[in-house]
Each structure stands twice: as structure tokens, then as C-alpha cells.
MIMARLUM-310659 format. One record per residue (C-alpha): x, y, z. Coordinates in pm, whole numbers. Last residue first. Layout:
BEGIN
x = X; y = Y; z = Z
...
//
This chain:
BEGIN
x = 7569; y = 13466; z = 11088
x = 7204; y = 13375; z = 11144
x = 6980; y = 13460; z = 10897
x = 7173; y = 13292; z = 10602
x = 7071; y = 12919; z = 10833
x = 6705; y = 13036; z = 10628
x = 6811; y = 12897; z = 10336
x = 6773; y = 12558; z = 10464
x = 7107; y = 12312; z = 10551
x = 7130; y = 11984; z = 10377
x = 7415; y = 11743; z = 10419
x = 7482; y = 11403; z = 10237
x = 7743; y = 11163; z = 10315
x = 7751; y = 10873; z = 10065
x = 7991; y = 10563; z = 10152
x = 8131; y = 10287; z = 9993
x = 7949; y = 9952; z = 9853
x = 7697; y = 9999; z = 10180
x = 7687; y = 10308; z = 10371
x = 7434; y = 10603; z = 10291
x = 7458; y = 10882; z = 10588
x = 7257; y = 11096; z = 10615
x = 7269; y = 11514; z = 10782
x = 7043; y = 11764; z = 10850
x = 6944; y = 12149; z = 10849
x = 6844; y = 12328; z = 11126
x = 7134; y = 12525; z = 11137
x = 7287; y = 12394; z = 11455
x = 7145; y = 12040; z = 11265
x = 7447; y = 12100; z = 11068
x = 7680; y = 12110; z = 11315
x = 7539; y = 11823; z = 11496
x = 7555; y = 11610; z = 11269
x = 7914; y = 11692; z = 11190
x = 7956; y = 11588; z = 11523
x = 7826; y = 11276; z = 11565
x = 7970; y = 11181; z = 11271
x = 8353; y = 11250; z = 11413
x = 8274; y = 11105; z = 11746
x = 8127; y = 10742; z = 11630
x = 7794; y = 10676; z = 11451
x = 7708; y = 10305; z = 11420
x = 7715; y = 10078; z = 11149
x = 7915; y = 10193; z = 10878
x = 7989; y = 9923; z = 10582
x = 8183; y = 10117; z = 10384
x = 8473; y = 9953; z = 10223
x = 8599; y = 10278; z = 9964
x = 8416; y = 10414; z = 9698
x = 8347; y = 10785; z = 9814
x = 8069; y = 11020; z = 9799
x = 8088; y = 11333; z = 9953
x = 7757; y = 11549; z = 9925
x = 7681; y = 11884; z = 10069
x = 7375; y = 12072; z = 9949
x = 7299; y = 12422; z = 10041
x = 6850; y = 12518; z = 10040
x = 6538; y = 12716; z = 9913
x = 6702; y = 12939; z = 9669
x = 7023; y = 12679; z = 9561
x = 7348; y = 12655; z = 9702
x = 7507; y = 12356; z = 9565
x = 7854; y = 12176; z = 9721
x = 7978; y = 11840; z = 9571
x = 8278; y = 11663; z = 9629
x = 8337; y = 11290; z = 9480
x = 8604; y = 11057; z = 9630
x = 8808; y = 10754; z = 9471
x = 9024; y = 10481; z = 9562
x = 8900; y = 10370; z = 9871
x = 9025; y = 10255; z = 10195
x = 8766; y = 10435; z = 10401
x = 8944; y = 10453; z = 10696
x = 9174; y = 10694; z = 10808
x = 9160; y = 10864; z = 10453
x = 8812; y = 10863; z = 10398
x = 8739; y = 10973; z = 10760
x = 8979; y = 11264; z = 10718
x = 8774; y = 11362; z = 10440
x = 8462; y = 11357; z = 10646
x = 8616; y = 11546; z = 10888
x = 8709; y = 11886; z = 10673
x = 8416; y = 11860; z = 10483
x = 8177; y = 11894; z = 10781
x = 8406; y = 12173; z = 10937
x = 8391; y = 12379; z = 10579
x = 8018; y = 12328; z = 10571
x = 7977; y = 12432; z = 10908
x = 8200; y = 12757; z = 10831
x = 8037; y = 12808; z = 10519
x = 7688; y = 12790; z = 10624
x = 7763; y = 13042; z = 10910
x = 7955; y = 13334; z = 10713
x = 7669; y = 13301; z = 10454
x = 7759; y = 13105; z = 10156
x = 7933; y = 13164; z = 9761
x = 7948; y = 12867; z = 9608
x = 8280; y = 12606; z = 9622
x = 8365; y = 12531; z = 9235
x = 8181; y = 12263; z = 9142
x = 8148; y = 11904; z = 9076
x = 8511; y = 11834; z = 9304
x = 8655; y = 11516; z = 9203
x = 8899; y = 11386; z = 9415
x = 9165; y = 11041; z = 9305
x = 9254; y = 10887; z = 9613
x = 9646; y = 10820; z = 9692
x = 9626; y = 10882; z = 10052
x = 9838; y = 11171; z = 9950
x = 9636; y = 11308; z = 9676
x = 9367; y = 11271; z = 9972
x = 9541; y = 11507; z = 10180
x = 9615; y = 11768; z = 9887
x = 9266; y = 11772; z = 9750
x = 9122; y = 11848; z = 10133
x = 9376; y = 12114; z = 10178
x = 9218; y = 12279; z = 9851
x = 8863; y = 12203; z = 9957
x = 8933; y = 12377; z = 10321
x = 9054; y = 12599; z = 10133
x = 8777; y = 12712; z = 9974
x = 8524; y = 12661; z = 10197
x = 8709; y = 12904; z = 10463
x = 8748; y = 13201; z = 10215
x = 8451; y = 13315; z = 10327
x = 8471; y = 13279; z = 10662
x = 8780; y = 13456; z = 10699
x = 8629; y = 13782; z = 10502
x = 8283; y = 13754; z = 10663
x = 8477; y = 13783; z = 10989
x = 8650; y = 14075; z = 10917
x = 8372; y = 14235; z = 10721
x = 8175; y = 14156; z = 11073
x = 8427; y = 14287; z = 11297
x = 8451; y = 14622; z = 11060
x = 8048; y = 14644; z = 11125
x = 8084; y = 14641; z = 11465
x = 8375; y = 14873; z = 11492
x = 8151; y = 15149; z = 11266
x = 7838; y = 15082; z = 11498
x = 8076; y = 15101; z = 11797
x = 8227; y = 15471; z = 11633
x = 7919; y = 15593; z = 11568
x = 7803; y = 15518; z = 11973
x = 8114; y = 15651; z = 12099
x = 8123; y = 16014; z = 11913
x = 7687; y = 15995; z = 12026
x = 7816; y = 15942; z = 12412
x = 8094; y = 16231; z = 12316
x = 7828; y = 16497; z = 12151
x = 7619; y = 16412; z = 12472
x = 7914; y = 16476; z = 12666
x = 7995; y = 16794; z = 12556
x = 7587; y = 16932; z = 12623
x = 7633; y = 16823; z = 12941
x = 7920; y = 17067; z = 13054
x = 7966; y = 17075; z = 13374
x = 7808; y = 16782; z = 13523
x = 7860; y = 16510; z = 13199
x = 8235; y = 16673; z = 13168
x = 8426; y = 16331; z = 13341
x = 8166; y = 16108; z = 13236
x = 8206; y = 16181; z = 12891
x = 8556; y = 16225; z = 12888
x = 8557; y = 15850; z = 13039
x = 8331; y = 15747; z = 12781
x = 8562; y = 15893; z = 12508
x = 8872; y = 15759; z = 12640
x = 8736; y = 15406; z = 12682
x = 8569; y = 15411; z = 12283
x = 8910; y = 15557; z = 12194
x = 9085; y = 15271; z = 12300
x = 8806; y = 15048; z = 12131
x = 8870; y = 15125; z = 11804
x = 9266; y = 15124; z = 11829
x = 9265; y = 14789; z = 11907
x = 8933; y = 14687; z = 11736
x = 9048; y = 14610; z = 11366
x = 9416; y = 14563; z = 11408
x = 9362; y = 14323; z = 11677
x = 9055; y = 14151; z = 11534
x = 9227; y = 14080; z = 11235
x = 9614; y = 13967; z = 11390
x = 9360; y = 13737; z = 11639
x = 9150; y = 13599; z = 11330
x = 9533; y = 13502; z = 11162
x = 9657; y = 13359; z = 11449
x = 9289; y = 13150; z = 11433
x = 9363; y = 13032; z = 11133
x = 9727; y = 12965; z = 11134
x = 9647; y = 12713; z = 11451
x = 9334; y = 12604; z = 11301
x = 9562; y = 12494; z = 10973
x = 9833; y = 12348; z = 11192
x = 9580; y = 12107; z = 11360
x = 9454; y = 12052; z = 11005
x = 9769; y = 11936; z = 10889
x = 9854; y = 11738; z = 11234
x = 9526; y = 11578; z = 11132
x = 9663; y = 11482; z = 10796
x = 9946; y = 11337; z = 10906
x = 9848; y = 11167; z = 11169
x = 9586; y = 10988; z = 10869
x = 9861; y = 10949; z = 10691
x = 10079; y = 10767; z = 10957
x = 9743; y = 10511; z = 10987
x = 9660; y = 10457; z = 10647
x = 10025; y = 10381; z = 10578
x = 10043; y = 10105; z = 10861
x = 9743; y = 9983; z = 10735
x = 9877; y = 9939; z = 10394
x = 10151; y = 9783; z = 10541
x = 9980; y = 9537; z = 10747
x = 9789; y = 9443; z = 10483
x = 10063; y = 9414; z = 10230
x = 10228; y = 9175; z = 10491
x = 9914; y = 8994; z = 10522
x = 9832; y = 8898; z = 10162
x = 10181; y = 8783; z = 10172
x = 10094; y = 8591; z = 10503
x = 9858; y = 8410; z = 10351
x = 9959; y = 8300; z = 10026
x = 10343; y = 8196; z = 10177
x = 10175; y = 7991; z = 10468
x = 9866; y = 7926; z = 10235
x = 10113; y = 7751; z = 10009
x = 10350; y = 7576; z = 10253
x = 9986; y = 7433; z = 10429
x = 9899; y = 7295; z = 10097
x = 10218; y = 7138; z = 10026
x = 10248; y = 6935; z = 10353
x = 9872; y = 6812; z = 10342
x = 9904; y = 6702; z = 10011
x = 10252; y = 6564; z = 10000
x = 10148; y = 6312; z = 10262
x = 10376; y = 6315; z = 10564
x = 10685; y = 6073; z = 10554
x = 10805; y = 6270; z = 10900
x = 11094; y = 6381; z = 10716
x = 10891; y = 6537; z = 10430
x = 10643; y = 6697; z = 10651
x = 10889; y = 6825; z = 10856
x = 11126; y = 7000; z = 10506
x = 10784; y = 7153; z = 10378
x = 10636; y = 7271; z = 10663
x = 11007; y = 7411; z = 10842
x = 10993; y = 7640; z = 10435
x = 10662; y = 7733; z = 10469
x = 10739; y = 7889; z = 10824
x = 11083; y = 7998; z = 10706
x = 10916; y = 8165; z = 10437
x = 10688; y = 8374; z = 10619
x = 10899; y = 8439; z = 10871
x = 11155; y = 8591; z = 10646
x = 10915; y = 8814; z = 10466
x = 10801; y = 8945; z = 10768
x = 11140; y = 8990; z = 10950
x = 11220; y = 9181; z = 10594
x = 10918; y = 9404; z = 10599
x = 11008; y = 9533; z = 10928
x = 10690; y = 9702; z = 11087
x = 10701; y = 9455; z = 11394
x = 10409; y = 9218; z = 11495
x = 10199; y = 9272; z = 11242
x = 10365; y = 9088; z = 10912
x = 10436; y = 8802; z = 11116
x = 10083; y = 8690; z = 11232
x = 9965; y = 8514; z = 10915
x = 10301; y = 8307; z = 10902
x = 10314; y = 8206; z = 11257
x = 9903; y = 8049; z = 11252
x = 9958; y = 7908; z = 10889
x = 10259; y = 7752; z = 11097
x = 10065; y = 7665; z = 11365
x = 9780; y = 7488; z = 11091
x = 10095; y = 7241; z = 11054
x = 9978; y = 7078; z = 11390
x = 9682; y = 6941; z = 11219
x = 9996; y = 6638; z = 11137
x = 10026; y = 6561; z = 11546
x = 10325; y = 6377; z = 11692
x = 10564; y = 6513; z = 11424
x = 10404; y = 6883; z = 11400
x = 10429; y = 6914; z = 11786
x = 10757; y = 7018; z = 11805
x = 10803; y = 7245; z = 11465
x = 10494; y = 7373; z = 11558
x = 10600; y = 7482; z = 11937
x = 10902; y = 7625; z = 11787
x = 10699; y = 7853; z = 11505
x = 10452; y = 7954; z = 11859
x = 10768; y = 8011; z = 12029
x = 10924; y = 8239; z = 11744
x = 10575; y = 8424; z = 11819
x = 10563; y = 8463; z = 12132
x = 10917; y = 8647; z = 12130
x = 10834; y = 8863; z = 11882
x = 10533; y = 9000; z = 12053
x = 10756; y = 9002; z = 12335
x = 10999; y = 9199; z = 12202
x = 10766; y = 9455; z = 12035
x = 10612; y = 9578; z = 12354
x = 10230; y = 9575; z = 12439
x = 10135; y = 9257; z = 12458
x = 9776; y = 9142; z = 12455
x = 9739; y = 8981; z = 12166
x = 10079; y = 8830; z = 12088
x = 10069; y = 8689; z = 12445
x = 9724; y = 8534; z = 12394
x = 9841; y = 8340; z = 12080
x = 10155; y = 8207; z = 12261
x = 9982; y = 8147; z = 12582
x = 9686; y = 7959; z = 12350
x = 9941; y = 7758; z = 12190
x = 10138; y = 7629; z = 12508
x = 9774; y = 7509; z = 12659
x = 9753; y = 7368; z = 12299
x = 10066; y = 7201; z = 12323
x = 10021; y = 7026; z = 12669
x = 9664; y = 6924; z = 12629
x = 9738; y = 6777; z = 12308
x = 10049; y = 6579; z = 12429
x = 9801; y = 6454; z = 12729
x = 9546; y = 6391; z = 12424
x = 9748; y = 6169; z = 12227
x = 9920; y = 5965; z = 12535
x = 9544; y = 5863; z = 12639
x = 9481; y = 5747; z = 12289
x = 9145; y = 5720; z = 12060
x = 9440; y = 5810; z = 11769
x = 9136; y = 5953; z = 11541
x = 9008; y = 6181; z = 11839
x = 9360; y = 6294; z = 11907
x = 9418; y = 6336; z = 11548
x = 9124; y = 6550; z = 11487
x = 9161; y = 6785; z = 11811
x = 9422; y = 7040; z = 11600
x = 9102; y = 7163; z = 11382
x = 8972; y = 7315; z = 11710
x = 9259; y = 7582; z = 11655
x = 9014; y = 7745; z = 11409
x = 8776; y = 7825; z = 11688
x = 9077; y = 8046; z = 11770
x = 8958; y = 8284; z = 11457
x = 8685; y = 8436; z = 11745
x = 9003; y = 8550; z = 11967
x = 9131; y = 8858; z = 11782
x = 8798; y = 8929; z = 11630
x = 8668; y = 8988; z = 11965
x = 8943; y = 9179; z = 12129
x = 8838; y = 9490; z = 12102
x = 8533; y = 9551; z = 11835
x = 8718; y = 9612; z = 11520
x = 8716; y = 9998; z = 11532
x = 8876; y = 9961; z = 11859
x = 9118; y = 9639; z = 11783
x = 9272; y = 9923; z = 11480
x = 9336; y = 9704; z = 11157
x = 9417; y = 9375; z = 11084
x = 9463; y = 9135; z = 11415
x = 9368; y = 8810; z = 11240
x = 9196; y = 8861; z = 10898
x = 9471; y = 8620; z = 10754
x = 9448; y = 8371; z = 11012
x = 9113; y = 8337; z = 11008
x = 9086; y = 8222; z = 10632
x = 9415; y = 8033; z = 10689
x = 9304; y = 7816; z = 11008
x = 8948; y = 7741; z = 10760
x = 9148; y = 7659; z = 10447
x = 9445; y = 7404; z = 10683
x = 9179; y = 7238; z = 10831
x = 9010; y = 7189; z = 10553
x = 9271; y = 6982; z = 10411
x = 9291; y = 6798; z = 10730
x = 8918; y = 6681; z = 10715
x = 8946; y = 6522; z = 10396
x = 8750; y = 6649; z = 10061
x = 9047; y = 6690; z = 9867
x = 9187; y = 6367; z = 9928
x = 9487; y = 6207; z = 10164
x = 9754; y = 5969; z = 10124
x = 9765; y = 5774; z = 10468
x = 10158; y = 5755; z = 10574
x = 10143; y = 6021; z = 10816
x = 9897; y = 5764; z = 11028
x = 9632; y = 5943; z = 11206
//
């Protein structure tokens, strides 16, 4: 393929350079578990094919030795920014993959796809958004000044400089924004670890001050019991019925207690819920305020709440989220709507669980992913019968 030859819109090597920058740009985004391992790092390779055109075109034995050498260097590149683990040699494969471009751009013009290739992959393999920037314009910058040298056509040359710098802009927002998602979504869980923590300090201090003393008389009241039930059995009848008032009395103080907590458990887990997604930067809109439930409705509503939130801001990416909660006669509604991606396909820990929390109740749980997501929970009336 002689760098000489003007080229047209509809030439291969133009769409060479679309296709390498349409899978170069979704290249490693995200978490690799919630994107199906390594799959979708290695599927945009078939993009690499693009770099066979001018050995075919050249029908030369020299062309595809020099092919076989720089893809075999591409691929360790690639795979070494895949697999690594450490930040050097992410960084390291990839200032080889930029020097194997600028090497095997003048004996091969697809070559210039390794730069798409550089500049896509910058933005996620450090958090520094000035190596980023920098590599993405050094990488348009090396296109622009090669293909010039080599006497390239300005077509090919200029298109490849703008998807390097399109690209891997739309990349190093990505990577941000991911980044972001991810420390939030830390953050939040670290809120609700602290929460359960406070929580159930706080059910110990209750329990504690309502059945310390409580039960120490119980025990000193059975034992007097026992202790006078051959002499004087008359005494230790009026003990045994001291110790049976005072359970009843204990047992309905634990459930006050209880009741108490559980009430106020809705509530703020709405109010913690409005603070995490402020921070995520989605706009909440609660219908209601939170009803009045039975100790056990509330506490599986409050759990269901409290993950589906964290879903939205782990991964939802949207902008806004609606809250509803309705206690009517013959049933409680939960729904949380949000806007974000959606696109579930398969239930993971977090829904499993909230599934089965509410089908502990008999009640049950679906899930409407397509533009966003709709969660909607339904527990029965009868769930009040057992606290």
C-alpha cells in the first residue's frame, strides 16, 4: 500500500481506524466481573485484524515476516495491560505499545490504529489525569508528525489524530467517572457498615438496660423459690407467680424495645439513603413520607431499600431515583425506580437477597430492567402477624 495513494471515505483504512476506535473506547471500562472477565477485554482485538490489509495488498514475504513480528509484539503489549496487576507495568506496556506504533507505522500505514489502541487505554491505566491527557496527545501528536514524514495521505493521518484525541477524551471521563462510582460506592457501604455498627450498639445499650436488672431478680427469685419450696410451699408459689409477672412484664419491655428500633428503621434508612445518593449526584424523590409498619415489614423494607440504593450508586449511572412506600389494607408496596443504564440480566448477591427477604414474608419481589430500572416489592398484610 503505497503512502502516496490519496484515499476516500469509503476505503478500507478509514474504517479501520472507526472500527479500532469503537473498541478501543469500550476497552477495559468498568469492573472485568460485572463485564464478563476477560471477554470484552479481548473481543475488541478482532479490531487488530485491520493491521493484515497492507500485507495482503503488498503480496510480500518481507510484509508479513514484519507483520508477524509486530503483531506478536502487539498482542504481549495488549495482554500485559490486561492481565497486570501493578501500575508500572501497565505503564510500561503501554509506552511499548506507543513505541511499537511509532516503529511499525512507516512499514505499515493500519499501523496508526496502535495509536487509537495507546490513546483509548491511557486514561485506565493510572488515575493521573495529566499522564492521560499527555498520552493522548502525544499519541495524536507522533500520528500527525509520522504520517507527514512518511508522505502519508492527510486522510488517513488526520482521522486517526482525531479519534486518538476523540477517543481517549471520552475515555478519560470514563475512567473517571468510574473511578468516582467506585470510591462512592466504598463510601457508602462503609456508611452503612457504620450504621449497623451504631445500630446494633444501640439494641445492646436497650436490651441491657431493659433485661439486666429484670432478669437478676428472675434468678434470685427462682432460687428463693427452690430454696423454701419444702418448708414453706405456700412462699414459693407467691415467688414462681413474682417470676412469672415479672417475665410477662420483661417480655413485653423487649418488644416496646424492639418495636421502638424497628420503627424508626424506615426512616432513616430513607434519610441515609437521600444523603448517599446526593453524593452520587442523583436527584431522590421520595412519594411519601415512610408509613407506619409492623416491626417485621419495616425491617425488610428498610434492608431492601438500603441495597437497592447502593446498587444505584455502584452501578446504575443514573441521574435520578424515585422512592415509594404504601401500606394499604390488603398489602405494603415498595417501588424504586431509577433512570440510570439498566439492562440487568441475571440476579447477583444483592438481588438475591432482597428477594429473599421479602419472600420471608411471603410477599415478592420484580425486577423491570430496560431504559433504567424498576424494583418493585409487595409484602401481604398478613407479614403484621409475625413480628
Amino acid at each position: 500500500m503505497s503512502g502516496a495513494e490519496g484515499k476516500i471515505a469509503g476505503d478500507p483504512e478509514a474504517s479501520q481506524v472507526g472500527a479500532v476506535a469503537q473498541g478501543a473506547e469500550l476497552l477495559l471500562l468498568g469492573d472485568r466481573k460485572k463485564r464478563g472477565g476477560h471477554f470484552f477485554d479481548y473481543i475488541w482485538l478482532i479490531y487488530s485484524l485491520f493491521f493484515l490489509i497492507d500485507p495482503v495488498e503488498r503480496h510480500s514475504r518481507v510484509a508479513w515476516v514484519e507483520f508477524a513480528i509486530a503483531y506478536a509484539l502487539f498482542l504481549l503489549c495488549y495482554f500485559g495491560m490486561v492481565l497486570s496487576r501493578t501500575q508500572r507495568w501497565k505503564i510500561g506496556y503501554l509506552v511499548g505499545l506507543a513505541l511499537l506504533g511509532v516503529v511499525y507505522f512507516r512499514y505499515n500505514e493500519g499501523a496508526a490504529g496502535m495509536f487509537i489502541y495507546t490513546a483509548a487505554l491511557a486514561p485506565f491505566v493510572t488515575e493521573s489525569i495529566s499522564f492521560g491527557v499527555g498520552a493522548i496527545l502525544v499519541s495524536a501528536l507522533v500520528t500527525v508528525a509520522e504520517g507527514v514524514k512518511l508522505g502519508y495521505s492527510d486522510w488517513n493521518w488526520g482521522i486517526c489524530a482525531a479519534f486518538c484525541v476523540t477517543v481517549g477524551a471520552a475515555n478519560l471521563v470514563a475512567s473517571q467517572r468510574m473511578r468516582a462510582g467506585r470510591k462512592l460506592g466504598l463510601a457508602y457501604e462503609e456508611i452503612a457498615h457504620l450504621s449497623r455498627v451504631a445500630e446494633r450498639e444501640r439494641i445492646a445499650r436497650d436490651l441491657h438496660d431493659v433485661l439486666g436488672h429484670t432478669l437478676s431478680v428472675v434468678v434470685l427469685k427462682s432460687e428463693l423459690a427452690g430454696k423454701v419450696m419444702d418448708r414453706d410451699p405456700e412462699r414459693a408459689r407467691r415467688e414462681i407467680g413474682e417470676v412469672e409477672e415479672i417475665a410477662r412484664k420483661a417480655l413485653s419491655e423487649v418488644r416496646e424495645a424492639i418495636t421502638g428500633y424497628r420503627a424508626d428503621g424506615l426512616a432513616a434508612e430513607i434519610v441515609r439513603a437521600q444523603k448517599a445518593l446526593d453524593a452520587a449526584g442523583v436527584a431522590l424523590e421520595v412519594a411519601d413520607a415512610a408509613p407506619h409498619l409492623p416491626p417485621a415489614e419495616e425491617t425488610v423494607i428498610a434492608l431492601i431499600v438500603r441495597e437497592a440504593v447502593t446498587n444505584i450508586v455502584r452501578h446504575a449511572q443514573a441521574q435520578h431515583c424515585r422512592l415509594l412506600v404504601e401500606s394499604r389494607g390488603e398489602s405494603t408496596t415498595l417501588m424504586v425506580e431509577d433512570d440510570g443504564r439498566g439492562g440487568i440480566r441475571e440476579e447477583g448477591n444483592g438481588l438475591r437477597g432482597m428477594r429473599e427477604r421479602a419472600e420471608s414474608l411471603g410477599g415478592r419481589l420484580r425486577i423491570e430492567s430496560g431504559a433504567g430500572t424498576r424494583l418493585l416489592v409487595e409484602i401481604p398484610a398478613q407479614a403484621a402477624a409475625h413480628p
